[in-house]
C-alpha positions in Angstrom: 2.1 -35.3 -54.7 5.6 -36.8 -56.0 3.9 -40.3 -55.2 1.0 -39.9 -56.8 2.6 -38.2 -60.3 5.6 -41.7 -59.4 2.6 -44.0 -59.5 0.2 -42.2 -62.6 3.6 -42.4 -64.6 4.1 -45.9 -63.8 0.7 -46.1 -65.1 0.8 -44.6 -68.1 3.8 -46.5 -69.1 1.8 -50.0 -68.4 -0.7 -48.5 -70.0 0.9 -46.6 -73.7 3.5 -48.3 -74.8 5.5 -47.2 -77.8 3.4 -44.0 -77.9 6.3 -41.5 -77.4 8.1 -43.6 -80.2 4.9 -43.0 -82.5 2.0 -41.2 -83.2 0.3 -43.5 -84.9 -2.1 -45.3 -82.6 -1.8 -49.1 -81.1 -5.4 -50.0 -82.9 -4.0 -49.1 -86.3 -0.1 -50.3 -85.8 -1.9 -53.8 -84.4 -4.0 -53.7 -87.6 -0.9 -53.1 -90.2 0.7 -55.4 -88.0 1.8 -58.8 -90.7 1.8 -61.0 -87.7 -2.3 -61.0 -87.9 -5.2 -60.9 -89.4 -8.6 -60.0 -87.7 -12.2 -60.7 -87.8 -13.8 -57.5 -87.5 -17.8 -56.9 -86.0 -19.4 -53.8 -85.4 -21.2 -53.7 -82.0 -23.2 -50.1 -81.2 -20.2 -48.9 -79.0 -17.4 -51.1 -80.4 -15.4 -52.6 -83.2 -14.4 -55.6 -82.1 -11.6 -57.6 -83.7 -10.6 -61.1 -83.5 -7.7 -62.6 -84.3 -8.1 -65.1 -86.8 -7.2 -69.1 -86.5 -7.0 -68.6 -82.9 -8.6 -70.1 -80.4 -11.0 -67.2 -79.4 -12.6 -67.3 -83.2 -15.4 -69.6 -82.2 -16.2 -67.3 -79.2 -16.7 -64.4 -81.2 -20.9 -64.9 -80.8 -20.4 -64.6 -76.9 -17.5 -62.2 -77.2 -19.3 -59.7 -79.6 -22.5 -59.9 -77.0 -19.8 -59.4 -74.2 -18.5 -56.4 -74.9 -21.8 -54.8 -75.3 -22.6 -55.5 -72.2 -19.5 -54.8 -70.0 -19.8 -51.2 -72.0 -23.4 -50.9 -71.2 -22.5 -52.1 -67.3 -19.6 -49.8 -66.8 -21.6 -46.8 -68.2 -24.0 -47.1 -65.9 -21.7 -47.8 -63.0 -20.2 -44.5 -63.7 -23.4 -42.9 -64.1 -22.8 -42.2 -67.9 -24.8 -42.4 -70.8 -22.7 -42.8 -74.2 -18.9 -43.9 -74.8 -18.7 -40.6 -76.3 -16.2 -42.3 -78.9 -16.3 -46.1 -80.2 -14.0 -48.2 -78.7 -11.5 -50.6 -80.3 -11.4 -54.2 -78.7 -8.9 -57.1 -80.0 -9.0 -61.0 -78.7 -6.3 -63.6 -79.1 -6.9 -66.8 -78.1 -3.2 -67.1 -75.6 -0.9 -65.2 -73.8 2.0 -66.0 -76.5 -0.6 -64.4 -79.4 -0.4 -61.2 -76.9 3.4 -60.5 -77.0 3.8 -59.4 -81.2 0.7 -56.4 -80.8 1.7 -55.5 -77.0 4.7 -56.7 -76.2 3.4 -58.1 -73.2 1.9 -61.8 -72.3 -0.9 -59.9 -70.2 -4.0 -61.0 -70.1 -5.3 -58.0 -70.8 -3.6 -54.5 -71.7 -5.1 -51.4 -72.2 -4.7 -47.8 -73.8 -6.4 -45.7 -72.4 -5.1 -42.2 -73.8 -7.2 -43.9 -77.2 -9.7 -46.2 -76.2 -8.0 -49.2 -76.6 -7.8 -52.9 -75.2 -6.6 -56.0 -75.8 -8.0 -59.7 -74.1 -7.2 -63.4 -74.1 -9.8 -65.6 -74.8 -10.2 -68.7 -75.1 -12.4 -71.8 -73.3 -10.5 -71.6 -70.1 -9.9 -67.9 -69.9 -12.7 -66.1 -69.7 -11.2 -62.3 -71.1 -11.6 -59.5 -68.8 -14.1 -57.6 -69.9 -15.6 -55.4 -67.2 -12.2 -54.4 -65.8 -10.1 -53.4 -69.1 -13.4 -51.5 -70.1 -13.8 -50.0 -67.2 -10.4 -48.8 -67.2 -11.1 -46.8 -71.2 -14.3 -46.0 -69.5 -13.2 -44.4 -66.4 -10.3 -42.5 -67.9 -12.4 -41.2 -70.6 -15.1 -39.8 -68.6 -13.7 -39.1 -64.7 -10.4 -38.2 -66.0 -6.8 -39.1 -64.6 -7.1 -41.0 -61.5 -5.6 -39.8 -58.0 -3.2 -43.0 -58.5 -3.0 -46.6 -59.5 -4.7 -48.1 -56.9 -7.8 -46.0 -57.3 -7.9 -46.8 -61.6 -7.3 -50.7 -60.4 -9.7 -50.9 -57.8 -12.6 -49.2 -59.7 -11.5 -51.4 -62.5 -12.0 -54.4 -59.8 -15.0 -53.2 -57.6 -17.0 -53.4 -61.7 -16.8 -56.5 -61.6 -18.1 -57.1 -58.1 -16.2 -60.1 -57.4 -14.3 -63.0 -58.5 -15.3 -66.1 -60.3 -17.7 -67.5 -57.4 -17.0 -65.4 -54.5 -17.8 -61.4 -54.1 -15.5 -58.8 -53.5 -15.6 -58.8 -49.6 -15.6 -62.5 -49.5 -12.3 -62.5 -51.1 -11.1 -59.6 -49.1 -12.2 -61.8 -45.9 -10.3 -65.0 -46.8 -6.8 -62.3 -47.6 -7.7 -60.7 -44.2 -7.7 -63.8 -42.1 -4.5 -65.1 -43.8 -3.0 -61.9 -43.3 -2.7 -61.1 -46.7 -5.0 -58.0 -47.5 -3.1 -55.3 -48.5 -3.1 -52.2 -47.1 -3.7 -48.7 -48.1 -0.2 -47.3 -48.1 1.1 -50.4 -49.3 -1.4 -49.9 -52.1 -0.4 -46.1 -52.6 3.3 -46.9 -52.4 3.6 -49.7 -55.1 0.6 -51.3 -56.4 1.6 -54.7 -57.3 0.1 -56.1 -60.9 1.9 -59.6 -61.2 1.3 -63.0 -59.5 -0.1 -64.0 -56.4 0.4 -60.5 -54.8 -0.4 -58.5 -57.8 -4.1 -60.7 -57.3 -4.1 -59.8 -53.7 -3.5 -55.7 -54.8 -6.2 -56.0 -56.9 -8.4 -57.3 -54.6 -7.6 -55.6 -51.9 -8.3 -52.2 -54.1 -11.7 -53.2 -55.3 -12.7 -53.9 -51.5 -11.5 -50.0 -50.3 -13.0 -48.6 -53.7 -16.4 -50.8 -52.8 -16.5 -49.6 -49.0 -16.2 -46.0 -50.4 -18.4 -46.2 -52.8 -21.2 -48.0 -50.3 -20.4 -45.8 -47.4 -20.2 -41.8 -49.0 -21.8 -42.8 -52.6 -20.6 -42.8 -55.7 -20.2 -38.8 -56.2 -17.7 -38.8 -53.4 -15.4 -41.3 -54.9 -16.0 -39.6 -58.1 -14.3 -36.8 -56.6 -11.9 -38.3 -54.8 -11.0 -40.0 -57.9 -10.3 -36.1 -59.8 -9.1 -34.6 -56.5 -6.0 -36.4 -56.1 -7.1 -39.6 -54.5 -6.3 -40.1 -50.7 -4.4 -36.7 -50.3 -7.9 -35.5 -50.8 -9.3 -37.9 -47.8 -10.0 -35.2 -45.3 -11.8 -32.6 -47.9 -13.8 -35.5 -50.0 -15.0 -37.8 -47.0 -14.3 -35.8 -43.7 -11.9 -38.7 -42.4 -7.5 -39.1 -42.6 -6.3 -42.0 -44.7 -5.5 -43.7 -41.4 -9.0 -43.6 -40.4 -10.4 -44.4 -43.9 -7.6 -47.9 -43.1 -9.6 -48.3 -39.6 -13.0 -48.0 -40.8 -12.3 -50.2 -43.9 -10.6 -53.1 -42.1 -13.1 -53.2 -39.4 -15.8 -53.7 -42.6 -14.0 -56.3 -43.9 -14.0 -58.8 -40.4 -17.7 -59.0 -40.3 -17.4 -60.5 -43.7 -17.2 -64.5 -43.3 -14.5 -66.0 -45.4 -16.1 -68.7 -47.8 -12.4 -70.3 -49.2 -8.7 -70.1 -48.2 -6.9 -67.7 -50.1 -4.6 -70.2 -51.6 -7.8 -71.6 -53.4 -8.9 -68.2 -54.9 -5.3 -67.2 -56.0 -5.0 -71.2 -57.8 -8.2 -70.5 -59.5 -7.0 -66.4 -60.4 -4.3 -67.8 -61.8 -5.6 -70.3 -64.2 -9.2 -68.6 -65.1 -8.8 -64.7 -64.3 -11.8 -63.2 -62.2 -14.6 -62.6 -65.0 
């Protein structure tokens, strides 16, 4: 239990910054904020704001029609049927425009606690849509995840791969180089930055897709509000250790399509989406 509450706090600090120093929430501070101004449009679950004179203005056609449709996607992944409350999405055009609304040069942050998420876009980056939405979604309506790895690779397994190659094509090319991650690895310290941050996340959204393909999508549902993997035995009748087995030995029939070196060079310069 102390790991999981280590790796939800890690989380949430990733995830709220500056809320214990203020109440007020990140969508209105970014919108007071002096160092931008925004192009608003109203989408059906979504206000979507873009910041203006960057280079993600002339992408707001296929950015407005995006955002509908990662919402609509990621409801119906997680078998629900409204947002429940409208969602506030902001696009800069770089990883420097990120820094003065989220201190960060991510490429992309979210809030979850208030629905909240922030992308770069721009003709080389494609923002990522399904997975920062996914993670306002998945909070909102399955609750606190059983630990990071579980929010990540839901977040991951949404988008069902990553640029040209699926989910267990990716996880094939990490196996055979030795790099796929493993669970307690995962559970221990789930890595977000560079090469091995790409591999975590990866990695993830294979277990999280063997889960979900093996006991359904109720089962990780409630392994998701049970605690995660302490729940193992109770949600899916199998130890973590055996969950590790059955996983890897999924993963080996999968035929690797690219060396992993090629996948992270692409990550790296174009994201997944």
């Amino acid at each position: 239990m102390r790991q999981i509450v280590g790796q939800l706090m890690a989380l949430l600090a990733l995830s709220l910054p500056g809320v214990a120093a203020s109440q007020t929430p990140v969508a209105d501070r970014t919108l007071d904020n002096p160092a931008g101004r925004w192009t608003h449009r109203r989408t059906a679950n979504a206000d979507v704001y873009v910041l203006s004179g960057s280079a993600a203005v002339h992408l707001m056609p296929h950015i407005v029609a995006g955002s509908e449709r990662a919402i609509r996607e990621n409801l119906e992944w997680l078998g629900e049927k409204r947002t429940n409350r409208r969602l506030n999405l902001f696009f800069v055009g770089s990883r420097d425009e990120m820094r003065p609304f989220t201190g960060t040069r991510s490429a992309g942050w979210s809030v979850v606690a208030e629905g909240t998420a922030f992308f770069v876009a721009n003709d080389s980056a494609s923002p990522a849509l399904r997975h920062e939405v996914m993670h306002l979604l998945s909070w909102r309506h399955w609750g606190t995840p059983g630990g990071v790895w579980l929010s990540e690779g839901v977040a991951t397994a949404a988008v069902r791969g990553c640029g040209p190659w699926t989910i267990a094509q990716a996880a094939a090319s990490l196996y055979r180089e030795g790099e796929l991650a493993t669970i307690a690895d995962m559970r221990r310290r789930f890595a977000t930055g560079g090469t091995r941050g790409a591999a975590h996340y990866l990695s993830a959204g294979s277990v999280v897709t063997f889960i979900d393909e093996t006991w359904g999508r109720d089962r990780l549902r409630q392994l998701w509000q049970s605690g995660g993997l302490a729940s193992s035995q109770a949600v899916l009748g199998i130890s973590t250790l055996q969950l590790e087995q059955r996983w890897r030995a999924h993963v080996v029939r999968e035929k690797p399509t690219a060396r992993w070196a090629e996948m992270a060079r692409q990550i790296a310069r174009a994201g997944c989406e």
